[in-house]
VEXDREN-2710 file (C-alpha; in Angstrom, 1 decimal):
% VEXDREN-2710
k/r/px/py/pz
1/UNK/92.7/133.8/134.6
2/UNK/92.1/130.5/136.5
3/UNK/93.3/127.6/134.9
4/UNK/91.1/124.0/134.6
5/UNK/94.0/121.2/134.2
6/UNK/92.8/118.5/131.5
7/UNK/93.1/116.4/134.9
8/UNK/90.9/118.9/136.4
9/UNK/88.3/118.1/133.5
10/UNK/88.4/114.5/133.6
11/UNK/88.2/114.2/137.4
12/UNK/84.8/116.4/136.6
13/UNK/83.5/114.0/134.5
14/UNK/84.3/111.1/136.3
15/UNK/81.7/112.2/139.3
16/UNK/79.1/114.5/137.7
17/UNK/78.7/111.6/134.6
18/UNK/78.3/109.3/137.0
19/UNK/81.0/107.1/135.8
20/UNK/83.4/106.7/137.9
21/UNK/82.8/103.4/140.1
22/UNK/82.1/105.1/143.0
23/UNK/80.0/107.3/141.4
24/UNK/77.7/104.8/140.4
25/UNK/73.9/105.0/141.5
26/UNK/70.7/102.9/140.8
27/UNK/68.4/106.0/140.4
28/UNK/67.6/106.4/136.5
29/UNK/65.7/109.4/136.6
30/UNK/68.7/111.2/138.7
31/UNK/71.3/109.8/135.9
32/UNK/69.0/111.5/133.2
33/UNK/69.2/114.9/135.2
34/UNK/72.7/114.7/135.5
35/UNK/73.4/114.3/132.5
36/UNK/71.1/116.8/130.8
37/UNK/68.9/113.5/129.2
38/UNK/69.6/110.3/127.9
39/UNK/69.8/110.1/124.1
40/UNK/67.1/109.1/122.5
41/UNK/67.6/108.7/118.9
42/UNK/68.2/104.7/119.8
43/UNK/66.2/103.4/122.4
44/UNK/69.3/101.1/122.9
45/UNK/71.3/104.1/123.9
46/UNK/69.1/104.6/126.6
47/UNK/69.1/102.0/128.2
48/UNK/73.0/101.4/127.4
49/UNK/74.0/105.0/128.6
50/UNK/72.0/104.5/131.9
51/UNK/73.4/100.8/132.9
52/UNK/76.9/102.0/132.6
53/UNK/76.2/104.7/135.2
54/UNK/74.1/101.9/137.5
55/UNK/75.9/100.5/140.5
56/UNK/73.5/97.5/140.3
57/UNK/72.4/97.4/136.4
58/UNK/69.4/96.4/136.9
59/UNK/68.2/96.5/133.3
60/UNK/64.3/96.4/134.2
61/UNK/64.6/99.2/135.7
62/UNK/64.9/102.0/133.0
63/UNK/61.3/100.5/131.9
64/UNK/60.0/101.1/135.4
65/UNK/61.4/104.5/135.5
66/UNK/60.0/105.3/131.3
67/UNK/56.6/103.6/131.5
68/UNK/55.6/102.9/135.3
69/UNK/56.6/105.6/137.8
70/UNK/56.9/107.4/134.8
71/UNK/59.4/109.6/136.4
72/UNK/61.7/110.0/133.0
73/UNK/60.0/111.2/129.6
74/UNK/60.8/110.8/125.9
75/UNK/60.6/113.9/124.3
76/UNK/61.9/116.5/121.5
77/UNK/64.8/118.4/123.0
78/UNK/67.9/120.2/122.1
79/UNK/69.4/120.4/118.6
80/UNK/65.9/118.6/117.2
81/UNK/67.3/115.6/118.5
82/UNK/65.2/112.6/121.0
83/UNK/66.2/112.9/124.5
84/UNK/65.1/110.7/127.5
85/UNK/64.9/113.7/130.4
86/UNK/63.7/113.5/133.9
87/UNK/60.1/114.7/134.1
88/UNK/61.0/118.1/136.6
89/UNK/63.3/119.3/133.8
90/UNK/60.8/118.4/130.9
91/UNK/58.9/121.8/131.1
92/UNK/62.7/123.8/131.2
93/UNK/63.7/121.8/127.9
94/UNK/60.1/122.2/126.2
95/UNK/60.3/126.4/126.8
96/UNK/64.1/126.4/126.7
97/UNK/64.4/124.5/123.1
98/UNK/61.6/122.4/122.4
99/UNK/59.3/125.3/121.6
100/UNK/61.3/127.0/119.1
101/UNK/61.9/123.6/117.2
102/UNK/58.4/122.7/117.3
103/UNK/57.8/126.2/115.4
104/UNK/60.0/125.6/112.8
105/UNK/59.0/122.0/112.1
106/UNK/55.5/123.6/111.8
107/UNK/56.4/125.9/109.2
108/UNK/58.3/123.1/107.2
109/UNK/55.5/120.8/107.4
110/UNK/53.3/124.0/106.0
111/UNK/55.3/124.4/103.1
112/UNK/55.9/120.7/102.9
113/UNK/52.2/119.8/102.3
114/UNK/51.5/122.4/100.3
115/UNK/54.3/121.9/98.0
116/UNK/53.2/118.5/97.2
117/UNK/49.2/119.9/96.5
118/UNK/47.2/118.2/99.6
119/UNK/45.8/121.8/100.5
120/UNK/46.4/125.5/99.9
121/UNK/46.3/126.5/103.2
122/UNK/47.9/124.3/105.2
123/UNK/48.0/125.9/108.6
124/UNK/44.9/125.5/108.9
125/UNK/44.3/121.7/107.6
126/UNK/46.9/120.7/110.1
127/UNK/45.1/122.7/113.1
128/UNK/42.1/120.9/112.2
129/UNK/43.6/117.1/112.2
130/UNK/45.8/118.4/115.3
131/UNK/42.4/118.6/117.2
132/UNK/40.7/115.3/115.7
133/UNK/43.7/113.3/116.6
134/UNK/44.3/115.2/120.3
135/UNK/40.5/114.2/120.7
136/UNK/40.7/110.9/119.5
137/UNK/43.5/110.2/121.8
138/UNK/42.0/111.5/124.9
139/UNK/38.9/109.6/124.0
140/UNK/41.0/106.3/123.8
141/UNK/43.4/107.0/126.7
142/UNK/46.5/105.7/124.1
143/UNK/46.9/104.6/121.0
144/UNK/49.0/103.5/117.9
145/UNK/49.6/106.1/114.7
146/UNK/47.9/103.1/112.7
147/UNK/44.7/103.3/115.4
148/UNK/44.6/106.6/115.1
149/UNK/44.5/106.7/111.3
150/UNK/41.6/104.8/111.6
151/UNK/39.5/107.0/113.7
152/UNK/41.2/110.2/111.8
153/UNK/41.4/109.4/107.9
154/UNK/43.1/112.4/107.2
155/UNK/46.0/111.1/109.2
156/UNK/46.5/107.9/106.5
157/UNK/46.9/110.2/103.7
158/UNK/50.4/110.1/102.0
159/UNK/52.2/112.7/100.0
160/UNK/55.6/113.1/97.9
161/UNK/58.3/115.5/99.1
162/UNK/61.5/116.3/97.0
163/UNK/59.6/115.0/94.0
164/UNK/61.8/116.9/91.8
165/UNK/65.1/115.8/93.3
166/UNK/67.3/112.9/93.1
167/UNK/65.8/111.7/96.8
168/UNK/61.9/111.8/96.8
169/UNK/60.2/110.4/99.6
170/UNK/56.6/109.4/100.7
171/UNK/55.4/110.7/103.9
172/UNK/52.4/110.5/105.9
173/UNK/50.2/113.1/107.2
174/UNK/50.2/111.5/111.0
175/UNK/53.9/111.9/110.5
176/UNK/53.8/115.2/110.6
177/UNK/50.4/115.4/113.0
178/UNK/51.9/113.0/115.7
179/UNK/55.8/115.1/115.7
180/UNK/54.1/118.3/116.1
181/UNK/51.6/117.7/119.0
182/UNK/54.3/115.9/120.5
183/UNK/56.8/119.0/120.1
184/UNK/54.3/121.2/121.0
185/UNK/53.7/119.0/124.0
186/UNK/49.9/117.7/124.1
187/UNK/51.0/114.1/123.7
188/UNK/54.0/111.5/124.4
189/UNK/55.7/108.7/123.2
190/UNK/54.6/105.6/125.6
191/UNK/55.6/102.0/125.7
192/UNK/57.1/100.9/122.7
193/UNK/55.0/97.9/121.0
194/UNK/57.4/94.6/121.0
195/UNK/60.9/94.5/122.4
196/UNK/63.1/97.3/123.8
197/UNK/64.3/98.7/120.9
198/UNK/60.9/99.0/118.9
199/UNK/60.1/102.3/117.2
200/UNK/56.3/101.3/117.4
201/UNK/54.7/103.3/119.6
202/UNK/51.6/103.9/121.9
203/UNK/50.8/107.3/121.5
204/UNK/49.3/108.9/125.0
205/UNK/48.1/112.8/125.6
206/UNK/50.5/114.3/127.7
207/UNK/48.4/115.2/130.4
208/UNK/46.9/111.9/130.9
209/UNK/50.8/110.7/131.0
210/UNK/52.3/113.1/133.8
211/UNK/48.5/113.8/135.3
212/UNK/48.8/117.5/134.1
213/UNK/50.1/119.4/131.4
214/UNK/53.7/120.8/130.8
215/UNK/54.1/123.7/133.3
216/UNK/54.5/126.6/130.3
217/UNK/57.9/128.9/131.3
218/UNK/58.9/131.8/129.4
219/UNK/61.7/131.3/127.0
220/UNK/64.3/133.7/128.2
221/UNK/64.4/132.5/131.9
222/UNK/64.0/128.7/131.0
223/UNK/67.4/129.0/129.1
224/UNK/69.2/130.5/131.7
225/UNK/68.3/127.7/133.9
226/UNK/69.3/125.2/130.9
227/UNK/72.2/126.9/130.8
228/UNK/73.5/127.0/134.4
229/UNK/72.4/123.5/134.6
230/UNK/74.4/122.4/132.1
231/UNK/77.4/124.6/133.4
232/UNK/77.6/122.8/136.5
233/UNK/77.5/119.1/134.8
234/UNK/79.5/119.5/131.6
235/UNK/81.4/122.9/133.1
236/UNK/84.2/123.9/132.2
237/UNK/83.5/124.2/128.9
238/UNK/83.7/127.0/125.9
239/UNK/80.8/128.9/124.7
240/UNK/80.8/127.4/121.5
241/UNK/80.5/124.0/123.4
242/UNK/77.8/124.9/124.8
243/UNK/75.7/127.0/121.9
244/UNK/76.5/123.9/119.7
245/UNK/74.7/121.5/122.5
246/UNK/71.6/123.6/122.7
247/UNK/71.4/124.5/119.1
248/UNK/70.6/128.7/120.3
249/UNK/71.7/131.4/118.4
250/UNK/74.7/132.8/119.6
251/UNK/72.1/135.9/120.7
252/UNK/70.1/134.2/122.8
253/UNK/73.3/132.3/124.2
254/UNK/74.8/135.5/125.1
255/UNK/71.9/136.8/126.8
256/UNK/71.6/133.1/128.7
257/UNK/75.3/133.6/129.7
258/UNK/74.9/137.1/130.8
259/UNK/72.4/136.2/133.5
260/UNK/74.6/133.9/134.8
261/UNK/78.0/135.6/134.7
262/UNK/80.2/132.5/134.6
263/UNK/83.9/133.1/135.2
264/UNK/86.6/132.6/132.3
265/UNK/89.3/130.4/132.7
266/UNK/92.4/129.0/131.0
267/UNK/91.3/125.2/129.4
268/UNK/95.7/124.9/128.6
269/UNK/94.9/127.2/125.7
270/UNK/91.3/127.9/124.9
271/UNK/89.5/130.1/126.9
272/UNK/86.7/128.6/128.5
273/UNK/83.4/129.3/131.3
274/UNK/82.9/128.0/134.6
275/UNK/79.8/129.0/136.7
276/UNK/81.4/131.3/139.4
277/UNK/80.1/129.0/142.3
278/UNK/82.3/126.0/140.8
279/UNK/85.9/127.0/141.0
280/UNK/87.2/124.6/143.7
281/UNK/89.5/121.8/142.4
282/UNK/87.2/118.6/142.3
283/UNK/89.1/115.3/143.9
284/UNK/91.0/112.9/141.3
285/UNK/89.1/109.6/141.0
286/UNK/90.0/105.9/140.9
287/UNK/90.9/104.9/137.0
288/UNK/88.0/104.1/135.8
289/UNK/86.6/102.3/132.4
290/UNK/83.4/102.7/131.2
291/UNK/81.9/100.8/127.6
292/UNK/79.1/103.3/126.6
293/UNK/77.0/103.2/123.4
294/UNK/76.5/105.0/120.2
295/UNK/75.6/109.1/120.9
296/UNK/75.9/108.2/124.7
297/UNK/75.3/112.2/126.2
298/UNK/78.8/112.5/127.8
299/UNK/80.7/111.3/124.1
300/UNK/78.1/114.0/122.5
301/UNK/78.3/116.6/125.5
302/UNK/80.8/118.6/123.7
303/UNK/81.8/120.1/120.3
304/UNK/85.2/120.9/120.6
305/UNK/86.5/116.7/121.9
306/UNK/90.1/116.8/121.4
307/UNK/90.8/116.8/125.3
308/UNK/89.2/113.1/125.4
309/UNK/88.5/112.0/121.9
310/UNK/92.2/112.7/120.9
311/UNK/92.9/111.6/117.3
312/UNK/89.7/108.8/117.2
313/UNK/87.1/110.7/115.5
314/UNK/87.6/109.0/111.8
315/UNK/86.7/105.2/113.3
316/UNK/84.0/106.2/115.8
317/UNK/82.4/108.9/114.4
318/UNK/80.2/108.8/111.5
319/UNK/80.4/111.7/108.5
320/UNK/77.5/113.3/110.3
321/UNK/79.3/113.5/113.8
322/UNK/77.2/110.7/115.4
323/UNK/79.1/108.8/117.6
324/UNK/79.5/105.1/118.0
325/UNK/80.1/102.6/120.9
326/UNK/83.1/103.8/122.6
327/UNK/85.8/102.5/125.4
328/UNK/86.7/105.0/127.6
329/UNK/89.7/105.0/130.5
330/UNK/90.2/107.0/132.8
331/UNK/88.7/110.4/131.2
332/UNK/89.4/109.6/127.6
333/UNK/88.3/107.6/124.9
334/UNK/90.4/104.4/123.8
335/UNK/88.6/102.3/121.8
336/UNK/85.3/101.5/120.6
337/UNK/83.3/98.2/120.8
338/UNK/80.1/96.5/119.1
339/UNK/77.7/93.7/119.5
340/UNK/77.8/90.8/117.3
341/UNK/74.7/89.0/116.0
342/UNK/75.3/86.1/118.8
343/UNK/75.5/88.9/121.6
344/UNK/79.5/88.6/122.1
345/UNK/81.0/92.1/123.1
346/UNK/83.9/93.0/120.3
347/UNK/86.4/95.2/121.2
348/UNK/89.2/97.4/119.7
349/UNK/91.9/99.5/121.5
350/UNK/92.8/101.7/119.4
351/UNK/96.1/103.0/122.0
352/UNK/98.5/101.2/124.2
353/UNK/96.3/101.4/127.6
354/UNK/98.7/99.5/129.7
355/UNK/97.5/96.2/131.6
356/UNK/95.8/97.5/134.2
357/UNK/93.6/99.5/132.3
358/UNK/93.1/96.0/129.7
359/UNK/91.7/94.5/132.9
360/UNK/89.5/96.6/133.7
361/UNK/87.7/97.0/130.2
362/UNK/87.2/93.4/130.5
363/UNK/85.8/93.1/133.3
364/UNK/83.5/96.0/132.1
365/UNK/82.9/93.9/129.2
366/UNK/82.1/90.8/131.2
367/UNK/79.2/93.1/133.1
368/UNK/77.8/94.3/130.1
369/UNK/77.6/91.2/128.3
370/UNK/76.2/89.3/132.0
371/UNK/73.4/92.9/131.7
372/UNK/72.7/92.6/128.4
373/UNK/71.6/88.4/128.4
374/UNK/69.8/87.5/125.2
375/UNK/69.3/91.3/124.0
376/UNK/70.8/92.4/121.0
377/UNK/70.6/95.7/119.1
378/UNK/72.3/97.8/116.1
379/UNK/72.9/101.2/116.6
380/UNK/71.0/103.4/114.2
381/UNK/74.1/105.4/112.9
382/UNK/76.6/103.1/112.0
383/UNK/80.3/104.1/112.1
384/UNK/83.4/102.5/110.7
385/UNK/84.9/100.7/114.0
386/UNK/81.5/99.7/114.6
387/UNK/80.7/97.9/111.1
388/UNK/84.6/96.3/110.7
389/UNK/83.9/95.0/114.6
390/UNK/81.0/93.2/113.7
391/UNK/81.7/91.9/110.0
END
C-alpha cells in the first residue's frame, strides 16, 4: 500500500485550496469549484474564505461574481448546510444532495404544521401556497418574504412548534414555503437587502436567475461525480471523511466509491482513498500563512483533523463542531483570530511558530485588515478563542 506523507497532505492543500501564495487567483467562481463551495451559513465566511485565496482581494468582487455575472449561487447543499457553489456544479449538488434534503425537510414541515393544527392534510396546503408564491414571484421578477406575504396571505401565518417542550418556537409559514422551493430549486436567494452580511433577502425564481432551470441529473451518477470531484480537491482522505462531508449513507457512499475505484493508501496509520489518477507526489510549497474565517470549507473539509488541527479543537471549535476564525502555517492550524468592534484583527498563537512564521501572519493580518476597511462582522457560531479575543 502507497503511503501519503502528512507532508504529502499539506503540500496538497497548499495548491488545490488555493492557499498557498502562489496559488493565489482572482477568479471567485474557480475558488468556489475548487473548493467544493464557499460556506454559506455566514455570508461573512464567504466573502472571508474567498479573499484569502485572492491574489488581488479585491473585495467587490465576490458581489460581482453572487449578484451580477451571477456565475456563483447560494444554495442548499451537503449536510443541510448553505453553500456558495459555482453555477456548473449547482445542478451535481442539487441531484447529488440537495434533493434528498429537500425531501426530508418536506416531510418535517408536513408533520410540523400539522402538529401544531393549521391543516390536516398538509401536503397538500403547502403544494398549494408553493404555487401562489412561485407565481407571485415570477409575476414580480423578485421579491422580499415580507412582499410576498402580502400578495400570498397564507405565507404570514405563524404557528407553535415544540409547544410541549422546554424550547417552543413561533415559525412562519413562508419559512417553510421559501426553504422548500428553494431546496427543491424553483427559486434563489438574491442580493441581500443592506450591507454584506444581511440575512434579508430578495427572493428570485431560479430560472429567471441562471436564464433556465436546474439541469435535473439522476441521483446515482450525480454522486459519483460529487465524489470524484471531491477526491481530487480534498484527496487523500478516509471514507469516513468523506461520507461525513456529504452527509450519504454509508450505502450510497459505497456504491459512489465503487464507480470510481479509488486506490487505498497508508495516511501514517489510517487507511485512506486516493482517486487512482492522483498518485504522483505533488511539489512542497513555500510556507505559507493564511487567516481564514469561521467554517471556512478547507477547516470543515474533513472529519477526522488531527493531521492539521492537532490538539486545538477545545478553543476553536464550538460544542456543535463549527469552527471559528483560525491561523494557519504552513499546512496546520496555529491559532485563531477575531474582529474587534473597532475593526482591529486579534490574534492568538496558540504554539511556538518560530519568527519567520510570526512574520508572516502579520503581514497576513495587515492585508486582511487593509481588505476588510470599515467592515465589521460576528461570526454566527461563536467559539471560545473567538469570544475571549474579542472581550
Amino acid at each position: 500500500m502507497q503511503t501519503i506523507t502528512l507532508a504529502q497532505r499539506r503540500a496538497r492543500l497548499a495548491r488545490r485550496h488555493r492557499l498557498a501564495a502562489r496559488a493565489r487567483i482572482d477568479d471567485v467562481a474557480r475558488i468556489a469549484g475548487d473548493l467544493l463551495g464557499l460556506h454559506a451559513t455566514d455570508l461573512a465566511s464567504v466573502h472571508l474564505s474567498a479573499l484569502a485565496r485572492m491574489a488581488g482581494a479585491d473585495a467587490g468582487a465576490i458581489e460581482r461574481a453572487m449578484y451580477v455575472q451571477r456565475s456563483i449561487i447560494r444554495m442548499l447543499g451537503m449536510r443541510r448546510t448553505m453553500f456558495v457553489l459555482p453555477t456548473e456544479l449547482a445542478a451535481v449538488v442539487q441531484a447529488a444532495c440537495t434533493r434528498a434534503v429537500a425531501a426530508g425537510e418536506r416531510r418535517k414541515a408536513v408533520r410540523m404544521l400539522e402538529s401544531a393544527g393549521v391543516t390536516d392534510d398538509a401536503g397538500t396546503w403547502l403544494a398549494d401556497i408553493e404555487h401562489k408564491t412561485l407565481a407571485a414571484l415570477h409575476e414580480r421578477g423578485d421579491a422580499l418574504s415580507a412582499e410576498l406575504s402580502e400578495a400570498v396571505p397564507e405565507l404570514a401565518q405563524k404557528f407553535v412548534v415544540g409547544e410541549d417542550t422546554r424550547y417552543p418556537a413561533t415559525l412562519t409559514v413562508s419559512s417553510r414555503v421559501l426553504l422548500l422551493l428553494s431546496a427543491d430549486g424553483h427559486i434563489v436567494r438574491g442580493r441581500p437587502r443592506g450591507s454584506w452580511t444581511s440575512t434579508q433577502y430578495r427572493w428570485t425564481p431560479m430560472s429567471t436567475w441562471l436564464g433556465d432551470d436546474l439541469p435535473t441529473l439522476p441521483d446515482a451518477p450525480a454522486r459519483v461525480t460529487l465524489a470524484r470531484r471531491w477526491l481530487r480537491q480534498f484527496g487523500p482522505a478516509t471514507v469516513a471523511d468523506l461520507i461525513w462531508w456529504t452527509g450519504w449513507t454509508k450505502t450510497q457512499t459505497r456504491r459512489a466509491l465503487a464507480e470510481i475505484a479509488p486506490l487505498e493508501v497508508d495516511l501514517e496509520g489510517k487507511t485512506g482513498i486516493l482517486l487512482a489518477s492522483d498518485d504522483e507526489p505533488v511539489d512542497e510549497v513555500e510556507p505559507w500563512a493564511a487567516l481564514l474565517p469561521a467554517l471556512d470549507p478547507t477547516t470543515m473539509g474533513w472529519t477526522e483533523r488531527g493531521w492539521y488541527l492537532g490538539d486545538h479543537r477545545g478553543a476553536l471549535f464550538d460544542r456543535n463542531g463549527n469552527a471559528g476564525p483560525t491561523i494557519w502555517w504552513d499546512g496546520r492550524i496555529v491559532g485563531g483570530w477575531a474582529q474587534r468592534a473597532d475593526g482591529q484583527i486579534a490574534t492568538r498563537l496558540l504554539e511556538d511558530v518560530g519568527t519567520p512564521a510570526r512574520a508572516a501572519i502579520a503581514a497576513e493580518v495587515e492585508r486582511l485588515t487593509a481588505i476588510l476597511a470599515d467592515r465589521r462582522f460576528t461570526p454566527k457560531f461563536r467559539t471560545p478563542l473567538e469570544r475571549e479575543l474579542t472581550s
